[in-house]
MMTF fields as JSON, N, C-alpha, C and O atoms, coordinates in Angstrom:
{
  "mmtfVersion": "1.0.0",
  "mmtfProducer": "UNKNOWN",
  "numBonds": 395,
  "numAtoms": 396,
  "numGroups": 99,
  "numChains": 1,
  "numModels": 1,
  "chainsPerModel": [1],
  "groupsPerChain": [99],
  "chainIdList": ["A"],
  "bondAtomList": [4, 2, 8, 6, 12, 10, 16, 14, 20, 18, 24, 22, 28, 26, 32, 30, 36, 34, 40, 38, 44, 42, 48, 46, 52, 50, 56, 54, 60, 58, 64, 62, 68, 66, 72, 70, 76, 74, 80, 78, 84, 82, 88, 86, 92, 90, 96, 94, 100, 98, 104, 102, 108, 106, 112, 110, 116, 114, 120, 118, 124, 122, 128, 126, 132, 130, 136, 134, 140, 138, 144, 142, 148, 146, 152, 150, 156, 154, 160, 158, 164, 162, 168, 166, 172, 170, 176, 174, 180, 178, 184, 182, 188, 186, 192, 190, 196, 194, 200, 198, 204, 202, 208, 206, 212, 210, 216, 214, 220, 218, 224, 222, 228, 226, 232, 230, 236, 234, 240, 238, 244, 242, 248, 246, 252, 250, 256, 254, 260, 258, 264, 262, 268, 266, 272, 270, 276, 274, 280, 278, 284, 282, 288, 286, 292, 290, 296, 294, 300, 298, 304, 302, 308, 306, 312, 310, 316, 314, 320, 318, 324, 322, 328, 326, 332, 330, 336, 334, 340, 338, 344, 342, 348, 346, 352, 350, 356, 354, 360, 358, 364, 362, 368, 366, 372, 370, 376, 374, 380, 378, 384, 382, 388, 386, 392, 390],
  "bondOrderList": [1, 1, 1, 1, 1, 1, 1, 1, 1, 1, 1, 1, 1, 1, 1, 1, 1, 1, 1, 1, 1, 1, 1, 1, 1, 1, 1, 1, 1, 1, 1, 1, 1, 1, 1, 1, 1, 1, 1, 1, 1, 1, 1, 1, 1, 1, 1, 1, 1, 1, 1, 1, 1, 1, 1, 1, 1, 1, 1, 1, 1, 1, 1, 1, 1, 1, 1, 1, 1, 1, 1, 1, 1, 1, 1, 1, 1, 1, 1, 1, 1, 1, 1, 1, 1, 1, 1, 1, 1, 1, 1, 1, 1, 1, 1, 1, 1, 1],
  "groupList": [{"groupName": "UNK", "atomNameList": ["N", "CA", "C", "O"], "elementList": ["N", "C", "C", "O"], "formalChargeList": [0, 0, 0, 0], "bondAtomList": [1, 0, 2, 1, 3, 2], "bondOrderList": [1, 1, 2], "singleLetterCode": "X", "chemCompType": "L-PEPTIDE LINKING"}],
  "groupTypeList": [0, 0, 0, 0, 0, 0, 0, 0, 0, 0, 0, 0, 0, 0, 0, 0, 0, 0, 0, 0, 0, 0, 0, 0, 0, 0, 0, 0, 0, 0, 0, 0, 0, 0, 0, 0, 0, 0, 0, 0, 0, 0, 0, 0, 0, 0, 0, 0, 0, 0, 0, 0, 0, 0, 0, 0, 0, 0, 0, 0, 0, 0, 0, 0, 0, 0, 0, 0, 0, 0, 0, 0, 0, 0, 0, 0, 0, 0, 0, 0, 0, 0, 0, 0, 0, 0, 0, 0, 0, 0, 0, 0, 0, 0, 0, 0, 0, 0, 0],
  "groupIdList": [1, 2, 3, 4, 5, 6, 7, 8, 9, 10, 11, 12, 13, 14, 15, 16, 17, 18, 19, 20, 21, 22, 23, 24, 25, 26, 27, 28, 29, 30, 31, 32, 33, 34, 35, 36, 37, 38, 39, 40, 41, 42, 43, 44, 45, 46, 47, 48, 49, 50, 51, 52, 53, 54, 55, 56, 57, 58, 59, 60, 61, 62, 63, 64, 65, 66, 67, 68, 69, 70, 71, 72, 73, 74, 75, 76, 77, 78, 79, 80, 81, 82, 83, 84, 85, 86, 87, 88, 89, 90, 91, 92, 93, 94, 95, 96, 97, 98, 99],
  "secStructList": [7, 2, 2, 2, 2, 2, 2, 2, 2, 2, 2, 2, 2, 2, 2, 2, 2, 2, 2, 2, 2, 2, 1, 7, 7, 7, 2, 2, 2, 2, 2, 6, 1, 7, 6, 6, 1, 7, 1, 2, 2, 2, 2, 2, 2, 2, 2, 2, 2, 0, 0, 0, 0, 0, 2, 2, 2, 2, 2, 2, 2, 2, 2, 2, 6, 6, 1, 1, 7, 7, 7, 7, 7, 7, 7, 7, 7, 2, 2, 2, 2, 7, 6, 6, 1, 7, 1, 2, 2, 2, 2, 6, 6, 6, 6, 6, 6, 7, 7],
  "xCoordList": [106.418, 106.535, 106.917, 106.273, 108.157, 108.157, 107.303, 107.343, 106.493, 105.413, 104.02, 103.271, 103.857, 103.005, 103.281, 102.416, 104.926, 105.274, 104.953, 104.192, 105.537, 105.135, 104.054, 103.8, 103.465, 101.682, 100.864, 100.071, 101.866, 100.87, 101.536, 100.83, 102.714, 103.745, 102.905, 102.394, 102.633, 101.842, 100.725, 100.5, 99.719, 98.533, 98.639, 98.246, 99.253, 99.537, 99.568, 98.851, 100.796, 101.271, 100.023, 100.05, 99.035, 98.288, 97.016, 96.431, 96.439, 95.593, 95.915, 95.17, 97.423, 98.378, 97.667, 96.994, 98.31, 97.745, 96.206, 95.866, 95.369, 94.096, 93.68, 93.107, 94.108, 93.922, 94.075, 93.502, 95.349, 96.133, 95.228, 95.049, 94.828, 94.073, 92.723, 91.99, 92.183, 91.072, 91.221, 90.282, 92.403, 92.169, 92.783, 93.795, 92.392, 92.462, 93.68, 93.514, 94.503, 95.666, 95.841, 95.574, 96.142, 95.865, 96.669, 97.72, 96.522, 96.845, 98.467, 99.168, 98.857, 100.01, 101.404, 102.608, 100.786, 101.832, 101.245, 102.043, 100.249, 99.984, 100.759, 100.978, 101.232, 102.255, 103.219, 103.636, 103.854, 105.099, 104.944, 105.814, 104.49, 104.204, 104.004, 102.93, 104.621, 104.465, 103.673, 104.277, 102.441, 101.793, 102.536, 101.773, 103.534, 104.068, 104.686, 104.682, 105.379, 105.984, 104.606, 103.46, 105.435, 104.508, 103.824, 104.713, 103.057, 102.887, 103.149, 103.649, 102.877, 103.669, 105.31, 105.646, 105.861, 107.449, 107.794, 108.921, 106.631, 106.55, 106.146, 106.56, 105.513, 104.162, 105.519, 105.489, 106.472, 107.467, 107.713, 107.05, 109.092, 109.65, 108.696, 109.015, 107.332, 106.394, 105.624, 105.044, 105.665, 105.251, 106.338, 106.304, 107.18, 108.638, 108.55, 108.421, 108.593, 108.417, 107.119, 107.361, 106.022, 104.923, 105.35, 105.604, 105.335, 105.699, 107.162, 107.247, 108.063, 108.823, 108.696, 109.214, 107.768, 107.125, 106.409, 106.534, 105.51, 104.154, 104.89, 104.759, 105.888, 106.818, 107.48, 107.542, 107.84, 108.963, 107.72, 108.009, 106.418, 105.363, 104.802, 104.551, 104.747, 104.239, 104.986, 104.593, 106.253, 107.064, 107.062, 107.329, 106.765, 107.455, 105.553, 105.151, 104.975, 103.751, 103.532, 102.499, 104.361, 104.167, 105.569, 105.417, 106.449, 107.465, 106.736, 107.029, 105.644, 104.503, 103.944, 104.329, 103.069, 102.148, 102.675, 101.996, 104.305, 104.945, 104.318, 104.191, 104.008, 104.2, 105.543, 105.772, 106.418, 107.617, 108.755, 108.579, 109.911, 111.085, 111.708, 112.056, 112.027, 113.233, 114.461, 114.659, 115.462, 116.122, 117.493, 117.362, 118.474, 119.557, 120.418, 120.769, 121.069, 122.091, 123.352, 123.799, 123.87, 125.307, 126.396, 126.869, 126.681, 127.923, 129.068, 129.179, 130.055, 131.382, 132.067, 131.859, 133.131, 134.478, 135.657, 136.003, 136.288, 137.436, 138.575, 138.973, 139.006, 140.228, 139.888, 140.493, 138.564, 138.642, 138.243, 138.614, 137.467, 137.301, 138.672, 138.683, 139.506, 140.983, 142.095, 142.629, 142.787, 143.428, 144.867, 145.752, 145.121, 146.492, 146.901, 148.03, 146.117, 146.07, 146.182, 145.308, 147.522, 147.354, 146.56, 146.376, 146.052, 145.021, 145.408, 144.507, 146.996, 147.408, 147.072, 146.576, 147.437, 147.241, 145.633, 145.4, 144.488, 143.265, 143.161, 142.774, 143.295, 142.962, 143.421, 142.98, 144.712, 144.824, 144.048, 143.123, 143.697, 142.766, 141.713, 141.439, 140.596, 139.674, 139.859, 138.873, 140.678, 140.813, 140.846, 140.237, 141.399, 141.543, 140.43, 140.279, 139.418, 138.273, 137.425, 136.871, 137.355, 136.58, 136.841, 136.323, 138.182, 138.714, 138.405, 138.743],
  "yCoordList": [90.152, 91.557, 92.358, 93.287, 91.813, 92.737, 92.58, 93.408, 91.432, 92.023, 92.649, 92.944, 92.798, 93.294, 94.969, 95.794, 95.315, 96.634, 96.953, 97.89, 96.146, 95.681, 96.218, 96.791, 95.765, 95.54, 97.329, 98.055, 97.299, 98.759, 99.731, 100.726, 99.817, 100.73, 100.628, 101.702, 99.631, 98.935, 99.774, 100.362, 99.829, 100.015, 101.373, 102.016, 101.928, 103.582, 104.459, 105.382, 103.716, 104.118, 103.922, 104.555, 103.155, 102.658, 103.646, 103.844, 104.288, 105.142, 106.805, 107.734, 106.697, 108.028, 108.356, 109.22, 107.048, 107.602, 107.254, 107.927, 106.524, 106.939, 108.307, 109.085, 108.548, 110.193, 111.127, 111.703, 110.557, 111.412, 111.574, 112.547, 110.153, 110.351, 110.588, 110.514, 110.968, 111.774, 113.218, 114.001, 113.556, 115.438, 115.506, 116.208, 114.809, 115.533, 114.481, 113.343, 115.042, 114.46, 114.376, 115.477, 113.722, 113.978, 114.721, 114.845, 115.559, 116.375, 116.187, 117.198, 115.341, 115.458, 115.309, 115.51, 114.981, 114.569, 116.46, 117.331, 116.625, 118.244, 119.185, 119.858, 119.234, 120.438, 120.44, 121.416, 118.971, 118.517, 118.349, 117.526, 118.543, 118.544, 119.948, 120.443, 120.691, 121.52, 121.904, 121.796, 122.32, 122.71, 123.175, 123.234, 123.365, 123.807, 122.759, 122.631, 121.716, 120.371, 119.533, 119.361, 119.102, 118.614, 116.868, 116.461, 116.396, 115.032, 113.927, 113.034, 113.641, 112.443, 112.18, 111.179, 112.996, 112.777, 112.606, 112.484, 112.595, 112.286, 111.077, 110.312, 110.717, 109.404, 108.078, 106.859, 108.81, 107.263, 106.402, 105.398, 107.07, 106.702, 105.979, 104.792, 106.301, 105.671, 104.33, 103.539, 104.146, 102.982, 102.035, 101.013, 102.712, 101.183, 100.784, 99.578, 101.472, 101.738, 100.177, 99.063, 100.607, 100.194, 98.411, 97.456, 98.348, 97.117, 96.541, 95.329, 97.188, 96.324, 95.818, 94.833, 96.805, 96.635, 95.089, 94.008, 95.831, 94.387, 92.952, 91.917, 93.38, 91.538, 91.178, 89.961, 91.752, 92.151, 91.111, 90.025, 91.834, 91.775, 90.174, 89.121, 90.449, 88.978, 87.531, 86.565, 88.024, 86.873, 86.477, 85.309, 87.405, 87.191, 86.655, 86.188, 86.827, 86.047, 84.842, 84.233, 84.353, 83.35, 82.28, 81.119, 82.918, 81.996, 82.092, 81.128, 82.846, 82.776, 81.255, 80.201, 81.443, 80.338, 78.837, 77.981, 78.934, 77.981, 77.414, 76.214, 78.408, 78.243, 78.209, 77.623, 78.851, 79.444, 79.111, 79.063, 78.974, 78.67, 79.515, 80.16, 79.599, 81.093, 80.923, 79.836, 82.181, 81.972, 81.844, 82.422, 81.429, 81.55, 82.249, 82.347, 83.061, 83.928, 83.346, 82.201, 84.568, 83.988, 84.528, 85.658, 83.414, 83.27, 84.008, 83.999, 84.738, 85.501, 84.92, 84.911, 84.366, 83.484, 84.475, 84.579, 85.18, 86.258, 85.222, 85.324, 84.207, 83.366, 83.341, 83.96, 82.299, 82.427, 83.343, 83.21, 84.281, 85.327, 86.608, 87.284, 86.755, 87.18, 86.494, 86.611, 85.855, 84.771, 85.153, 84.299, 86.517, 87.285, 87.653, 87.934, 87.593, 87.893, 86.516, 85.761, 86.655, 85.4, 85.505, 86.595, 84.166, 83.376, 84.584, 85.244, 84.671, 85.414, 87.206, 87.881, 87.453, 89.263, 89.281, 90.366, 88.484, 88.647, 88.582, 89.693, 87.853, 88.123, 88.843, 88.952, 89.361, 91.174, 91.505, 91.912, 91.643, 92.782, 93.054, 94.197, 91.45, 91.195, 92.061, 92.501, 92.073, 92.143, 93.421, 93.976, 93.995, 95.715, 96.614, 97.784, 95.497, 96.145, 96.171, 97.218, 94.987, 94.725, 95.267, 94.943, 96.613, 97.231, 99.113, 99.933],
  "zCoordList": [101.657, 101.978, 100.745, 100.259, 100.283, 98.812, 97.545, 96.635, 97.522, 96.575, 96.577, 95.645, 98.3, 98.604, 98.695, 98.989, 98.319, 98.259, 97.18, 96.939, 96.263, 94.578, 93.878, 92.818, 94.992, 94.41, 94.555, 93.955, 95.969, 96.326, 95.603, 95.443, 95.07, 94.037, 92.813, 92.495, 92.055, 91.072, 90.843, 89.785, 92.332, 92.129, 92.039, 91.066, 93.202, 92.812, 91.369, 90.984, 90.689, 89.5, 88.495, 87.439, 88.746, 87.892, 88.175, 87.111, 89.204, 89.41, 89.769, 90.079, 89.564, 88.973, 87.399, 86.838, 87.129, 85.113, 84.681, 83.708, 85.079, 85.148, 85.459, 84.696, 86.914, 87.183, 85.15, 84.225, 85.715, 84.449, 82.777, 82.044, 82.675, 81.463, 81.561, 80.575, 83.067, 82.863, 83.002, 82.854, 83.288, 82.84, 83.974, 83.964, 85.341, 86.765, 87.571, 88.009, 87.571, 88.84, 89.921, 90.403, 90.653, 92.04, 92.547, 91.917, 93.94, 94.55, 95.013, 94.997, 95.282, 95.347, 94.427, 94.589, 93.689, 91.829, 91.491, 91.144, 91.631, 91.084, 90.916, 89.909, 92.045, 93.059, 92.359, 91.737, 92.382, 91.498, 90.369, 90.086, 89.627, 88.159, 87.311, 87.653, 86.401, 86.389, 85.091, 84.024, 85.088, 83.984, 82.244, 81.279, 82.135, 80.906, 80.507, 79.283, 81.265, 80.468, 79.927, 80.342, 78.713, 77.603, 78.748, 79.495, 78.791, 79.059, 78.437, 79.121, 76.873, 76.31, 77.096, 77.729, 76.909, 77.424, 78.595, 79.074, 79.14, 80.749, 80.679, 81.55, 79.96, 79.845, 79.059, 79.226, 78.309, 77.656, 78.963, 79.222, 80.041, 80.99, 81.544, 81.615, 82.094, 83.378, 82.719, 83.462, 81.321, 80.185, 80.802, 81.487, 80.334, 80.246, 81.885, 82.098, 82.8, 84.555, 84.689, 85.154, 84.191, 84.659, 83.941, 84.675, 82.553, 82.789, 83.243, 83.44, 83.377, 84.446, 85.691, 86.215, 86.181, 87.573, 87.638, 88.213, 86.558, 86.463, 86.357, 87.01, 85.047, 85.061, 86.593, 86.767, 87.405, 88.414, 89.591, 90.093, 89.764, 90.518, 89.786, 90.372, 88.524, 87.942, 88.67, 89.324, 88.135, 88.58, 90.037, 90.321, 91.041, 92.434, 92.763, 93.828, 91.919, 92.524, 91.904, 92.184, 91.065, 90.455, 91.559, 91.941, 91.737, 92.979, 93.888, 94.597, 94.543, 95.995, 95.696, 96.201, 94.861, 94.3, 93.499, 92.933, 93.737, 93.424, 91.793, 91.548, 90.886, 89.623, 89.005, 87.947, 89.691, 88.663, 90.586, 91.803, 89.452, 90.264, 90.114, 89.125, 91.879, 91.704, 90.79, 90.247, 90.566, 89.599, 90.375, 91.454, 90.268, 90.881, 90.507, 89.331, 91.795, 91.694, 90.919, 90.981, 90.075, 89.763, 90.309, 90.434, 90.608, 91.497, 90.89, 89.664, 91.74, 90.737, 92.02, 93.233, 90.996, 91.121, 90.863, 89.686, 91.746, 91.291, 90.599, 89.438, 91.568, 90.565, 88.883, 88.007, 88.707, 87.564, 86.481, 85.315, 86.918, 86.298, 86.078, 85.05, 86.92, 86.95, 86.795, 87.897, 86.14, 85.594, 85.611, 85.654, 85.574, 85.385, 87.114, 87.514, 87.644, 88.914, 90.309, 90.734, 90.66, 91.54, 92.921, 93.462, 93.514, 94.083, 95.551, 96.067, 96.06, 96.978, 97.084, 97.987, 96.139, 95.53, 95.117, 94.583, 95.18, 95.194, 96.446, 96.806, 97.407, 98.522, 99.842, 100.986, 99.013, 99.936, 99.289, 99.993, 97.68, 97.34, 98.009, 98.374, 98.382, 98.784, 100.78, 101.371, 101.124, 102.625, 102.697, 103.612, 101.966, 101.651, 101.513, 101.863, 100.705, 99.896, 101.367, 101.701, 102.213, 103.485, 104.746, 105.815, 104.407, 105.625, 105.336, 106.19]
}
């Protein structure tokens, strides 16, 4: 399900700036877009956007197709990561934070 969101976010963004580098935009980016802002400076942000997307989309189709192994979460350990802080007074903290 989420790389099929991926994909259709992906494809969007990708026939956004086609539009874009043929002259004509589509109708609804139009409205919102306002003729006097320059386009390069619009165009940095949606570069860096598009390939994070694509790696983001790459990867989660490569864990589909069991090329690539998911990555594992890292785990946060409050004891040992707080060391000045005893095992008891973390877990009012913790009960406090959950109330």
């Amino acid at each position: 399900m989420a790389s099929e969101e991926l994909a259709s976010k992906l494809q969007r963004r990708l026939q956004w700036e086609e539009a874009e580098d043929g002259g004509v935009q589509p109708a609804p980016r139009a409205a919102s877009v306002p003729e006097s802002q320059p386009q390069p400076l619009a165009r940095v942000p949606t570069a860096r956007a598009d390939a994070e997307l694509s790696a983001q989309l790459n990867r989660r189709l490569d864990i589909n197709e069991g090329a690539a192994r998911p990555r594992r979460c890292k785990v946060f350990h409050p004891y040992s990561e707080f060391p000045e802080f005893s095992r008891r007074l973390i877990k009012d903290l913790e009960s406090m934070f959950r109330l």
